[in-house]
C-alpha positions in Angstrom: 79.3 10.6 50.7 78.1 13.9 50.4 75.5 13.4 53.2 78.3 12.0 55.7 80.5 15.3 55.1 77.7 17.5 55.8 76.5 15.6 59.0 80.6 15.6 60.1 80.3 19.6 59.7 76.9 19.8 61.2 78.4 17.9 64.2 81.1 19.9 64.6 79.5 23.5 64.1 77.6 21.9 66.7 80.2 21.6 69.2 81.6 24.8 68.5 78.5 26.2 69.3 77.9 25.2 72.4 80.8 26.1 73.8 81.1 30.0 72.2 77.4 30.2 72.9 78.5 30.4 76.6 80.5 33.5 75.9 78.4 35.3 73.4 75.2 34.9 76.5 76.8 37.8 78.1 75.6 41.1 76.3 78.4 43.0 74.9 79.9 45.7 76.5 82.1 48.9 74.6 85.7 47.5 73.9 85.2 43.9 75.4 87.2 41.6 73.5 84.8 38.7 72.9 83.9 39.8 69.4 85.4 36.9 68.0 84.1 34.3 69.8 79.9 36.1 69.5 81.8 36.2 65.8 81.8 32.2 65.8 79.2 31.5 67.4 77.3 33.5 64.5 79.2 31.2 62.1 78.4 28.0 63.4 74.4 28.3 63.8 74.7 29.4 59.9 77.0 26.7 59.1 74.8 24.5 61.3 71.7 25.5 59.6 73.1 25.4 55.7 74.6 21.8 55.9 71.2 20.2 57.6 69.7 22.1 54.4 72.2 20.9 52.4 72.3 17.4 53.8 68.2 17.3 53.2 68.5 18.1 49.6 71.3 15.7 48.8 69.0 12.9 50.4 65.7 14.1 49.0 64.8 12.1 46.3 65.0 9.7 48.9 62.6 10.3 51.7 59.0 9.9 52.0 56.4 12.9 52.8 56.5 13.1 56.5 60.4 12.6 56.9 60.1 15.6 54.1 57.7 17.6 56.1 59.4 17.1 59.4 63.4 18.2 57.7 61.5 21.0 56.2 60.5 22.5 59.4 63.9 21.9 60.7 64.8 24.2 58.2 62.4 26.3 59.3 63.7 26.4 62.9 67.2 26.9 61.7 66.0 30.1 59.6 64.4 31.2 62.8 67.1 30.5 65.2 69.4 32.9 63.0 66.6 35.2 62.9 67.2 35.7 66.9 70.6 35.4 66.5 70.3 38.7 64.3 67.9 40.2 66.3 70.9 40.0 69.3 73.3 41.3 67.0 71.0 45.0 65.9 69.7 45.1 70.0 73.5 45.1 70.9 74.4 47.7 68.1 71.7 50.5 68.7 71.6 49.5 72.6 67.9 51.0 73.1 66.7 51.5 76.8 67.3 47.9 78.8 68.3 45.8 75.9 71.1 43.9 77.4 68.1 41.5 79.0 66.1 40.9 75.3 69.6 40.2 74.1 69.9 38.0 76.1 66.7 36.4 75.8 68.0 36.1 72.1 71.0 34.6 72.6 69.4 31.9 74.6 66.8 31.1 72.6 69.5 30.1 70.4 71.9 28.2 72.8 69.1 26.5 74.1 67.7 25.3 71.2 71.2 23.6 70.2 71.1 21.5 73.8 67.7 20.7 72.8 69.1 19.3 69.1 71.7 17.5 70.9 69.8 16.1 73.5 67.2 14.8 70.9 69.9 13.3 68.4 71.9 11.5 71.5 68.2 10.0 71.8 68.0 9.2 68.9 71.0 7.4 68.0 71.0 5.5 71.1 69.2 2.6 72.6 67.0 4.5 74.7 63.4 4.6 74.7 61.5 7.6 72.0 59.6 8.6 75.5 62.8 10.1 76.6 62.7 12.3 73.8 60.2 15.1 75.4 61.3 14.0 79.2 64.6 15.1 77.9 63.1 18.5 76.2 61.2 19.5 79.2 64.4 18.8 81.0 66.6 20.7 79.1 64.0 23.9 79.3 63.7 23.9 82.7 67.3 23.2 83.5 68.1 26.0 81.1 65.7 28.6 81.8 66.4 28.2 85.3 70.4 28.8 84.6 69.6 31.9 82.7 67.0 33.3 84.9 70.0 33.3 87.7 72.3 34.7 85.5 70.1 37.1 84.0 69.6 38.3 87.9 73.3 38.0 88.6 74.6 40.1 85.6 71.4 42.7 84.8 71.8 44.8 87.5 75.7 45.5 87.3 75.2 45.9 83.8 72.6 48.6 84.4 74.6 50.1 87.3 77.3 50.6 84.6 75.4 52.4 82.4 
């Protein structure tokens, strides 16, 4: 029971995400108003992260060394992936010489590495073949860096004309 409520609010901190991650790509700017929504975003890659861990200690007892070694550095990516997260949130505070393009680069390490998450579990819980498993990966990176790279060239410079 325990394991199905954690995966029900890893699942949905995972769809929150996804969509405030959108919002909180933009570096922030004095006085914008999308606080709240880089404020969720925050929350659901920790809640995201806590009930994976959650949901592999309630189930540990239960799984064998590999499925161990494989949830542990899951964990490990989660850990990381607020690591960046933080890292967006100091840049954006002290706003050093050209840091509205490394935030960025934070931010979408993070919202790239939820599509990656999704993309691997709809695999997984599908019919589909494993192989599409890194076909959909590679996929996903190149679709994504190529949509930030555009944006990133769209948004930099009026950002640094602003300045």
């Amino acid at each position: 029971m325990l394991h199905e409520v954690l995966l029900a609010v890893h699942i949905c901190a995972g769809a929150v995400g996804l969509v405030a991650g959108l919002f909180a790509l933009h570096p922030p700017a004095l006085g914008d108003k999308r606080g709240v929504v880089r404020g969720l975003y925050v929350v659901s890659l920790a809640t995201l992260v806590l009930a994976v861990a959650g949901s592999i200690a309630a189930g540990w007892s239960g799984l064998d060394n590999t499925t161990r070694a494989v949830f542990i550095g899951l964990v490990g990516l989660g850990a990381f992936i607020l690591f960046r997260i933080c890292q967006s949130f100091q840049l954006a505070r002290r706003r050093p010489g050209s840091w509205q393009g490394l935030y960025m680069n934070h931010v979408y390490f993070t919202y790239i590495s939820l599509w990656e998450g999704f993309v691997i579990i709809a695999i997984l819980d599908s019919d589909l073949p494993r192989w599409l498993i890194p076909v959909g990966m590679v996929g996903i990176l190149l679709i994504g860096g190529f949509a930030i790279a555009r944006y990133q060239r769209r948004v930099l410079p009026r950002l640094h004309k602003a300045q």
